[in-house]
Kinemage of the C-alpha trace (Angstrom):
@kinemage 1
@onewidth
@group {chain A} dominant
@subgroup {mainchain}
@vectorlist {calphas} color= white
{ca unk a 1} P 91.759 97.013 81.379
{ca unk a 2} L 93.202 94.926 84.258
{ca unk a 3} L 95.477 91.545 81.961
{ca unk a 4} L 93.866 88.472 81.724
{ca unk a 5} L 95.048 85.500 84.370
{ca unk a 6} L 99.014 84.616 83.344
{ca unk a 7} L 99.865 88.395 82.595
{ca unk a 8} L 100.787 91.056 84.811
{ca unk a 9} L 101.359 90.583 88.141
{ca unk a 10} L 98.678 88.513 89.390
{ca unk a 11} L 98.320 90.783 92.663
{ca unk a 12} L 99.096 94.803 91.507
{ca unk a 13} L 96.945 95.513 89.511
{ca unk a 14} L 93.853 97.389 91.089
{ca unk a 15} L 91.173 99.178 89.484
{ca unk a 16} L 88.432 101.426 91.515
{ca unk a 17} L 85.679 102.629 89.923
{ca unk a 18} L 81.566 102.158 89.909
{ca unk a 19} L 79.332 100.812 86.885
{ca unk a 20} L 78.736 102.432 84.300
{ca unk a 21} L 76.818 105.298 84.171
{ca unk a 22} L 76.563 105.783 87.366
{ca unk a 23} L 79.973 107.587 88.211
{ca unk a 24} L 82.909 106.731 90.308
{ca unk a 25} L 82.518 106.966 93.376
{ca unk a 26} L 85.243 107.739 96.555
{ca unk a 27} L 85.333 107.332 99.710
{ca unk a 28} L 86.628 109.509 102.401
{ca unk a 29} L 87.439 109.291 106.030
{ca unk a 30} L 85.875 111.793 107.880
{ca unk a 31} L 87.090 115.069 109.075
{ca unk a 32} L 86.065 118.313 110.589
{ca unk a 33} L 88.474 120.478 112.269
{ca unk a 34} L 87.600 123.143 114.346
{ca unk a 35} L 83.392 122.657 112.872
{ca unk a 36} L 84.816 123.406 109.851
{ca unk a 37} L 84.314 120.675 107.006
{ca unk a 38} L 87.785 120.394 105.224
{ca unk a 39} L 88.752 118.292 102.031
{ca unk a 40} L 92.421 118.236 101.268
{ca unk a 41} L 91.633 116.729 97.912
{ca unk a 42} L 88.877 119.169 96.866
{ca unk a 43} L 90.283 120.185 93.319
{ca unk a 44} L 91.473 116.458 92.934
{ca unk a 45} L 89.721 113.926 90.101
{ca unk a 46} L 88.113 112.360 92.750
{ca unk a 47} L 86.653 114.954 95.169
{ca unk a 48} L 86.093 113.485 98.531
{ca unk a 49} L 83.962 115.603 101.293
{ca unk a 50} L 85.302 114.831 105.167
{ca unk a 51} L 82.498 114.923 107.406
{ca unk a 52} L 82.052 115.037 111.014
{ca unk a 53} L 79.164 112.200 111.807
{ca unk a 54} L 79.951 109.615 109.154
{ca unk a 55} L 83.538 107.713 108.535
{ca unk a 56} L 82.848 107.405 105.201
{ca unk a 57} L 81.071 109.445 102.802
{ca unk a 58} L 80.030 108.416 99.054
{ca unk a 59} L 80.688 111.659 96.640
{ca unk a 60} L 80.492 111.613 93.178
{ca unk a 61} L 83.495 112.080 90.971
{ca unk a 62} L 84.685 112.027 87.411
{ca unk a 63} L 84.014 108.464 85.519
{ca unk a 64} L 87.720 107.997 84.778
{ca unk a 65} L 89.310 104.406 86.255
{ca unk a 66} L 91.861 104.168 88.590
{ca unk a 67} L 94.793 101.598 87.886
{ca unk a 68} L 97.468 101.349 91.082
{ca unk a 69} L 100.540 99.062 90.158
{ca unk a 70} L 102.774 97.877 92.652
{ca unk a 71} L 106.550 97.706 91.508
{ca unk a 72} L 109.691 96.280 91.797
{ca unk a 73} L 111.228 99.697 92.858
{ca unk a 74} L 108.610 101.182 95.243
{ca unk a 75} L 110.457 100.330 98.062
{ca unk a 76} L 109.616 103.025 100.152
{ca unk a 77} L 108.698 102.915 103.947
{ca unk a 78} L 104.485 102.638 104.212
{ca unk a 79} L 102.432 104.142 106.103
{ca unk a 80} L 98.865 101.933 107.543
{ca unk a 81} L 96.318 102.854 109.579
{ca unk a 82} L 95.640 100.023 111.847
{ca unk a 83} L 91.634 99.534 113.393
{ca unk a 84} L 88.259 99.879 112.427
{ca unk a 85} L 86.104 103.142 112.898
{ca unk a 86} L 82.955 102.733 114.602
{ca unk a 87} L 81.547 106.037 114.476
{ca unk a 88} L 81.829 109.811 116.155
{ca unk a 89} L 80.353 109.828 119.793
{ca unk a 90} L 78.458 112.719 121.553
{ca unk a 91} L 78.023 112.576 124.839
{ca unk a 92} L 75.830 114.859 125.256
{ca unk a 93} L 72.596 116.493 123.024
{ca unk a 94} L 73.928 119.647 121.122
{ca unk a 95} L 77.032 119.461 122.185
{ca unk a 96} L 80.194 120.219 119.989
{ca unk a 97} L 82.252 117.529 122.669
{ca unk a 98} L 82.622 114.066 121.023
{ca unk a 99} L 85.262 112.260 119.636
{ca unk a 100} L 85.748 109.664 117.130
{ca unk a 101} L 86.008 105.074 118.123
{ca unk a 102} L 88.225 103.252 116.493
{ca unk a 103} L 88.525 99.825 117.650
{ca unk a 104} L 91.742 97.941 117.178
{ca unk a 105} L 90.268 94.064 118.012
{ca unk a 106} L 88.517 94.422 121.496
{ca unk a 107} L 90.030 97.781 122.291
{ca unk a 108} L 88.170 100.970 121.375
{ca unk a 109} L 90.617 104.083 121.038
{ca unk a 110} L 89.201 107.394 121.751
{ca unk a 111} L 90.426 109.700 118.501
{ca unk a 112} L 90.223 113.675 118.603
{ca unk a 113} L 89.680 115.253 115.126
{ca unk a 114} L 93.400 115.956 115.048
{ca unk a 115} L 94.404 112.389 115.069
{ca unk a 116} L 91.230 111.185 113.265
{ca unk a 117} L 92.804 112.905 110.436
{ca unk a 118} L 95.719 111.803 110.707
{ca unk a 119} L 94.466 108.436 110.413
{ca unk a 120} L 92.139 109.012 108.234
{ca unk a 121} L 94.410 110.523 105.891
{ca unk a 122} L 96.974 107.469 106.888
{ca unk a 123} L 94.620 105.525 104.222
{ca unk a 124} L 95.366 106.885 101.326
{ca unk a 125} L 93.744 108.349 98.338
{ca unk a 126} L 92.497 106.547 94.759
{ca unk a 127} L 94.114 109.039 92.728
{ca unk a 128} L 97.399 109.159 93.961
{ca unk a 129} L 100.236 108.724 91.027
{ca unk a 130} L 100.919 104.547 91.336
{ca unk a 131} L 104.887 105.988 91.505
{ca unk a 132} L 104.154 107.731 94.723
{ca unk a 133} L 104.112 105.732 97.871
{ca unk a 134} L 102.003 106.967 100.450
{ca unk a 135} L 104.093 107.004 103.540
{ca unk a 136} L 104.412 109.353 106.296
{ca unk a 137} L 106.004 112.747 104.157
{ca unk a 138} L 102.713 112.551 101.856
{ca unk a 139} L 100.308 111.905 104.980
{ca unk a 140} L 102.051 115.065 106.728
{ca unk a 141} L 101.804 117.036 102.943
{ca unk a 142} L 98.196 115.870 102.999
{ca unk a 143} L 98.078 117.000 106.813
{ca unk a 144} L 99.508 120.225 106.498
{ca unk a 145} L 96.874 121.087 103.842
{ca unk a 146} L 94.212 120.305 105.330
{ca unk a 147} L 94.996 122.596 108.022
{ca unk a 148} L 96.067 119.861 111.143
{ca unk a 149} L 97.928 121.078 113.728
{ca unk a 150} L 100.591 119.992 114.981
{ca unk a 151} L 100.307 116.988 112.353
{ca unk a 152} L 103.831 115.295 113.211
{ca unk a 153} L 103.537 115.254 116.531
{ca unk a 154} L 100.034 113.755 116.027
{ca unk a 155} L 101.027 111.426 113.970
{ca unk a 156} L 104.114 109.894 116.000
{ca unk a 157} L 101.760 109.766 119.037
{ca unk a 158} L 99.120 107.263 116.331
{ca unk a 159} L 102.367 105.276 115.655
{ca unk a 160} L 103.623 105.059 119.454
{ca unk a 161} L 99.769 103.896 120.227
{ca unk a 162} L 99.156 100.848 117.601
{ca unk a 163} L 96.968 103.362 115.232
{ca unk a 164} L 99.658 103.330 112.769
{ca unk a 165} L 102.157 101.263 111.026
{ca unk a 166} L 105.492 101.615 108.843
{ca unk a 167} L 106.695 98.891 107.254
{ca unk a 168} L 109.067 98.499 104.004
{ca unk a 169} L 107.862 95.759 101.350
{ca unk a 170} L 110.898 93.721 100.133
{ca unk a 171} L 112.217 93.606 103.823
{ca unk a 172} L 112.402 91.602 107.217
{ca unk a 173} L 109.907 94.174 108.299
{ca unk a 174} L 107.045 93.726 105.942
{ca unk a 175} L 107.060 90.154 107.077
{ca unk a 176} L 106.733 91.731 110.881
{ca unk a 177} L 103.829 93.767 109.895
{ca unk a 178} L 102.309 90.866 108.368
{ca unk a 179} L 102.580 88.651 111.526
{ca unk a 180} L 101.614 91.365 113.862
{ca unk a 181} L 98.291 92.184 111.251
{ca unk a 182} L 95.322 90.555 110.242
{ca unk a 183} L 93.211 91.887 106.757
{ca unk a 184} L 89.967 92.189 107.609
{ca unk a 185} L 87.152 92.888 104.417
{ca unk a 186} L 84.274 94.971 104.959
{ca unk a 187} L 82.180 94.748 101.504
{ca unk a 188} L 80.567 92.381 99.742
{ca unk a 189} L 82.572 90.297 97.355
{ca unk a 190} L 81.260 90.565 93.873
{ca unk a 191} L 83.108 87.700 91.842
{ca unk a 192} L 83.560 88.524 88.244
{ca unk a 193} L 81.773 88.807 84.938
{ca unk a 194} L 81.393 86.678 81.539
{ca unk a 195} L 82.903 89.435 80.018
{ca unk a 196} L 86.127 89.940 81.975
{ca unk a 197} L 86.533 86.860 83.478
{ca unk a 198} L 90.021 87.552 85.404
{ca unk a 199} L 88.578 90.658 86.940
{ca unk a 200} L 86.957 90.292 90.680
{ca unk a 201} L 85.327 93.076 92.320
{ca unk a 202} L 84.074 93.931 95.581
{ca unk a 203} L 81.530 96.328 96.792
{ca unk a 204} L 77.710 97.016 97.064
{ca unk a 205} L 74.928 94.934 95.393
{ca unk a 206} L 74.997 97.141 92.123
{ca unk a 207} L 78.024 98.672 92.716
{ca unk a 208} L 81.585 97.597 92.095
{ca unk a 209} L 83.933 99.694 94.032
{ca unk a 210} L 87.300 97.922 93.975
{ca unk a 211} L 88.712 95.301 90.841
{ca unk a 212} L 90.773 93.049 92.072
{ca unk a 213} L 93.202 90.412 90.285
{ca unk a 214} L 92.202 86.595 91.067
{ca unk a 215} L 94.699 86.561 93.722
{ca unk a 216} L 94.310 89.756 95.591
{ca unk a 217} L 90.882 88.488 95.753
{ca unk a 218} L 91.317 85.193 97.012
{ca unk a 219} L 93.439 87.119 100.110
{ca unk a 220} L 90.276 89.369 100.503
{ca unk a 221} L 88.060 86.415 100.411
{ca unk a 222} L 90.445 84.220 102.854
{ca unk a 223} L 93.160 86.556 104.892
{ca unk a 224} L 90.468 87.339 107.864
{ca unk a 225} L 90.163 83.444 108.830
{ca unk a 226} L 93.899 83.311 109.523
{ca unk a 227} L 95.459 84.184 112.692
{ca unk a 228} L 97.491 87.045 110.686
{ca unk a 229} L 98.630 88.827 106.804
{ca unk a 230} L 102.044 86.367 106.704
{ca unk a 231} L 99.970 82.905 107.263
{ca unk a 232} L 97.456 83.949 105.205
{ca unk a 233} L 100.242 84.297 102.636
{ca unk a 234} L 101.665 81.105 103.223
{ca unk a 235} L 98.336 79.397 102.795
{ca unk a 236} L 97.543 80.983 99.550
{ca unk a 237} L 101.329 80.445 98.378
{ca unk a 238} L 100.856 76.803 99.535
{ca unk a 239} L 97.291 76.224 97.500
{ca unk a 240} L 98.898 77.929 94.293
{ca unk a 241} L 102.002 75.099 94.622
{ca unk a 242} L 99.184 72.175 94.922
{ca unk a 243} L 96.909 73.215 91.995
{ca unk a 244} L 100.510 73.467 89.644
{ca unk a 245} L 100.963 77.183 89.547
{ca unk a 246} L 104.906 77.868 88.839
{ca unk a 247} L 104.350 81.369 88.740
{ca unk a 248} L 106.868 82.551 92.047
{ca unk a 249} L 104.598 85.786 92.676
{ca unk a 250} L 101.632 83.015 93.401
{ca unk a 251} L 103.915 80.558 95.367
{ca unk a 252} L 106.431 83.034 97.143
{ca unk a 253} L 104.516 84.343 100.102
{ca unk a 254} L 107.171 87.191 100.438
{ca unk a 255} L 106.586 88.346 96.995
{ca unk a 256} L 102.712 88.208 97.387
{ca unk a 257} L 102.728 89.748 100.197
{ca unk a 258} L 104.945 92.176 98.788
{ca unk a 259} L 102.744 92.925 95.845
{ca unk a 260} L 99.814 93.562 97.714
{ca unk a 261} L 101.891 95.736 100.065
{ca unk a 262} L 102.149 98.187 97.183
{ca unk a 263} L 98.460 98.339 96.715
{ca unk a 264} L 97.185 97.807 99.776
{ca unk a 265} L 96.197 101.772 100.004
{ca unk a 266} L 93.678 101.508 97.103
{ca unk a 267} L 91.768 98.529 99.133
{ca unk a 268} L 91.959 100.410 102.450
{ca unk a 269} L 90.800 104.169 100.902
{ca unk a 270} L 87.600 103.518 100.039
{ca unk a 271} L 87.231 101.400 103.376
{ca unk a 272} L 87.096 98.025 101.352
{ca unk a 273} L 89.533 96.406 104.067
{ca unk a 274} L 91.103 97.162 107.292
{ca unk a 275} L 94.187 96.288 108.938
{ca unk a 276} L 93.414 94.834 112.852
{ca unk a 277} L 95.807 93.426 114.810
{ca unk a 278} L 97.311 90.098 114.990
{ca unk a 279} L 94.988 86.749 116.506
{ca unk a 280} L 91.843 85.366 115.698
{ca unk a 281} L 88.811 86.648 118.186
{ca unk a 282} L 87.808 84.580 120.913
């Protein structure tokens, strides 16, 4: 059970799972390499089943509850995708030719299935252990299981084209990524319950994917109508400060941002968010 408001840290604590009875549910970027369906994670708690046609792809799972928590030490270099997938295209009837769009703000990027997994993958998984950052080593572990080729050279080539992102939380660079980044939401946001009050969640009508702390929420709610991550930040720093919150990890945006740095992966792997880049559309 996620702390009520005033304990814990008001941003790290994420919990993904589905309503009772009805299973939890992950999500999972699609992949098929050579026609061949693949699933890195497939004797993993939460099975997830790549597909070629879909980005993501609802499979059921154990009930158990994921809890990711950010800390203090998990300094570690990141790895973020960066864009939105809209979809494989085939050009033409029967054909085994396509490739997959993902659209960084008005650009749409042409994606093999090499580097679609590598993105893909570049999201993360719900059942990671909280300790382990995902960063590039466990995207090119994840990678090399799922039989990529040529996975760090893919991967570098994503990086050198905007697709993908390092950044370390706790550094000048985190507060780069966040001005070059916007965070975009892409389900429905739930609110809470009369039974757990402090807990937010976002998903489908009927089904809660991700629980969110009141302020990770309030940046899922908010972040997308600022020009980029580190304003957003600043603006939810600066409300906390005017409504007489003392707590620093509600009125530093460095440490918020932080925070939800560390967590960020269990928002963007079951495709509740995306990262796009920096500026408002026109």
């Amino acid at each position: 059970m996620l702390p009520p408001s005033g304990q814990g840290h008001p941003i790290s604590a994420i919990r993904c799972r589905l309503a009772q009875g009805s299973g939890r549910r992950a999500f999972d970027v699609a992949m098929s390499i050579w026609g061949e369906t693949v699933s890195p994670l497939a004797n993993s708690p939460t099975r997830r089943t790549p597909t070629r046609s879909g980005c993501l792809v609802p499979v059921e799972a154990s009930p158990d509850t994921i809890i990711g928590m950010a800390t203090d030490d998990d300094v570690a270099k990141l790895l973020f995708p960066i864009g939105h997938c809209i979809g494989a295209y085939h050009d033409l009837p029967a054909s085994n030719d396509h490739f997959t769009q993902v659209r960084v703000r008005a650009d749409v990027n042409r994606l093999s299935d090499g580097q679609f997994a590598i993105w893909g993958l570049a999201h993360g998984t719900p059942d990671r252990p909280p300790e382990q950052p995902w960063n590039r080593e466990a995207v090119l572990t994840a990678a090399r299981r799922a039989g990529v080729d040529q996975a760090e050279q893919v991967l570098e080539s994503l990086i050198d084209d905007g697709l993908l992102f390092e950044t370390t939380p706790g550094t000048d660079f985190a507060v780069d990524f966040a001005r070059r980044h916007r965070l975009i939401p892409l389900m429905l946001g739930l609110g809470n319950t009369a039974e757990e009050p402090w807990i937010y969640s976002v998903g489908m009508l009927g089904m809660p994917i991700v629980q969110l702390s009141a302020m990770a929420y309030d940046l899922y709610k908010w972040a997308h109508l600022d020009p980029n991550l580190w304003v957003a930040c600043e603006g939810a720093a600066a409300a906390a400060v005017r409504v007489g919150i003392d707590d620093p990890l509600a009125t530093d945006p460095l440490q918020m941002l932080n925070a939800l740095l560390g967590t960020l992966h269990y928002m963007l792997s079951p495709n509740a968010v995306y990262l796009d880049s920096e500026g408002l559309a026109s």
